[in-house]
Structure formats: structure tokens, C-alpha cells
SEPAZA-231907 format. One line per 4 residues: number of its first residue (from 1); their letters; for each residue z negated, y, x of N, C-alpha, C. Coordinates in pm, 1 decimal. Last residue first. Example, Ala and Ser with C-alpha at 12.3 -4.5 7.8 and 13.67 -1.06 7.14 Angstrom:
<sites>
2	SA	-708.0 -225.0 1285.0 -714.0 -106.0 1367.0 -787.0 3.0 1290.0 ~ -780.0 -569.0 1319.0 -780.0 -450.0 1230.0 -780.0 -330.0 1320.0 $
</sites>
This chain:
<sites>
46	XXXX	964.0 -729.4 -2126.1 893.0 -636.6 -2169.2 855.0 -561.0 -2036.2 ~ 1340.2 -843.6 -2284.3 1223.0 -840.0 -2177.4 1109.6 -761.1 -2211.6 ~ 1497.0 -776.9 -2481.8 1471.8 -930.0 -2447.3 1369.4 -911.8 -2371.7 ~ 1552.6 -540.0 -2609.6 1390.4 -632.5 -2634.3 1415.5 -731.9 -2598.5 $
42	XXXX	1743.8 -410.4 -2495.6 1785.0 -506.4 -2592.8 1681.2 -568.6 -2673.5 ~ 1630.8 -234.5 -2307.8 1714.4 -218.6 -2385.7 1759.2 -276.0 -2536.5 ~ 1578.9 -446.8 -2135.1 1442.6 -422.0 -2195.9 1532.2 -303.1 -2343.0 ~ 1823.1 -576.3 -1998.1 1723.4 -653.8 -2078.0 1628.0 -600.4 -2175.6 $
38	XXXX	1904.0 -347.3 -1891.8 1966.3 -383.4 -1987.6 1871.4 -475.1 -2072.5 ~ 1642.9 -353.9 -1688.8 1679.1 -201.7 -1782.5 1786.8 -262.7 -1859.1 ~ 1735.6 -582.5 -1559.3 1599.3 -587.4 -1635.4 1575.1 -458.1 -1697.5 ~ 1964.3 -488.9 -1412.5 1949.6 -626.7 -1554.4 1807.6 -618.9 -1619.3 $
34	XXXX	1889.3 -303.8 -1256.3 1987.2 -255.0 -1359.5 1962.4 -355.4 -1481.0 ~ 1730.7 -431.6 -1106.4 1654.6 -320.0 -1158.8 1750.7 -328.2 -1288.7 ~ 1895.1 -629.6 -971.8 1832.9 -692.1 -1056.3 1729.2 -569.5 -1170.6 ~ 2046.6 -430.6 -827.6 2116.1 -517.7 -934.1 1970.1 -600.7 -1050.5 $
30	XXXX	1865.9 -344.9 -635.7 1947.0 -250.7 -746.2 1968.2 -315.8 -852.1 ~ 1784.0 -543.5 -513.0 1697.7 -517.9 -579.7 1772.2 -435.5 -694.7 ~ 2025.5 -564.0 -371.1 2022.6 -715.8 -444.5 1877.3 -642.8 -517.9 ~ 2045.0 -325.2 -211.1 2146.3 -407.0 -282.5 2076.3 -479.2 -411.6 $
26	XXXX	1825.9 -414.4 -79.5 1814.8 -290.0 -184.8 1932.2 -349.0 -212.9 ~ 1926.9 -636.7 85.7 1800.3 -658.3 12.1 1779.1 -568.1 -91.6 ~ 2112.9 -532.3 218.7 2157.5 -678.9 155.6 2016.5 -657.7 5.0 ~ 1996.8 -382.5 384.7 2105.4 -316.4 253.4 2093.2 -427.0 168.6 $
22	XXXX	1785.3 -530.9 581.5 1776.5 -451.4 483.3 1868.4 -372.6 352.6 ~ 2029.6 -695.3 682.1 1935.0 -772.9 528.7 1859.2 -682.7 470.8 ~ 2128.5 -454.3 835.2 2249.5 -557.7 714.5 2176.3 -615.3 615.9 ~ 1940.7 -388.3 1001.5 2001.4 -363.3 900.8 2069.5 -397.8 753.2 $
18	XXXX	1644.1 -581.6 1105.8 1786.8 -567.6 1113.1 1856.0 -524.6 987.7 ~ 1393.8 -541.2 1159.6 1531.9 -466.3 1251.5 1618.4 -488.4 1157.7 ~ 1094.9 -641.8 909.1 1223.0 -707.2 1025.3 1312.8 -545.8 1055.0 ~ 993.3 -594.0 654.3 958.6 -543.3 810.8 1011.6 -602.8 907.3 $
14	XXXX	1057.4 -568.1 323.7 1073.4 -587.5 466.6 1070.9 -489.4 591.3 ~ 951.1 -418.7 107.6 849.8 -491.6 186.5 866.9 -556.7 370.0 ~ 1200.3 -272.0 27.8 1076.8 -202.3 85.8 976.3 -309.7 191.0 ~ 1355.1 -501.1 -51.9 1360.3 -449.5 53.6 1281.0 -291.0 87.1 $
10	XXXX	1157.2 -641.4 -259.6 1188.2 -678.3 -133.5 1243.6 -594.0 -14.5 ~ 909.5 -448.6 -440.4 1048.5 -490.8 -379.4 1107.6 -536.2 -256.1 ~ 664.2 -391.1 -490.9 675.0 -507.5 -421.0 862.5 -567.8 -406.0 ~ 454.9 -123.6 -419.6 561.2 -125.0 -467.2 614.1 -284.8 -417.1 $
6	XXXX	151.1 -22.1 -694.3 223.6 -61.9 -513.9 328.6 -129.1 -573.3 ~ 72.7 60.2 -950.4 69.4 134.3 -808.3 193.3 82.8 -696.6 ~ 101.9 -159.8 -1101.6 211.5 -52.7 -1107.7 183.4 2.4 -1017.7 ~ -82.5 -371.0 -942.1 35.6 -400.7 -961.1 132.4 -294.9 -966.7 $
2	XX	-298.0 -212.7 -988.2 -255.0 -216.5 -818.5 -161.5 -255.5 -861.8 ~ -419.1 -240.0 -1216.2 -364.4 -110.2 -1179.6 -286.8 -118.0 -1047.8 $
</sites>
């Protein structure tokens, strides 16, 4: 149950200043959200 509870995206998890790797990081989580909603779309993923 703790797995769907808590949230393990990278750029939530980071705790560093600096801006830029926080965008960098939701950025780069967006993209991979979007491929794994095309994936599950298709039944390649579960």
C-alpha cells in the first residue's frame, strides 16, 4: 500500500536549491508519465 500512497518522482523527491534540476527533473518525469499512459493504452505496460 505504501508504494501507491507515497510519491517517488524524482522531482518531488529532490531536496537540493537549485532550480533548473528541479524543472529539468518534472520535465523529464512529465515525459516519462505521458509514455507510460501511451504504453498502458496499448497493453504494453501494466
Amino acid at each position: 500500500m505504501n508504494l501507491v500512497t507515497k510519491d517517488y518522482f524524482y522531482s518531488n523527491l529532490y531536496k537540493g536549491n537549485d532550480p533548473a534540476s528541479k524543472k529539468y527533473l518534472d520535465q523529464n518525469s512529465k515525459f516519462i508519465r505521458e509514455a507510460l499512459k501511451t504504453f498502458k493504452e496499448y497493453d504494453l505496460a501494466w
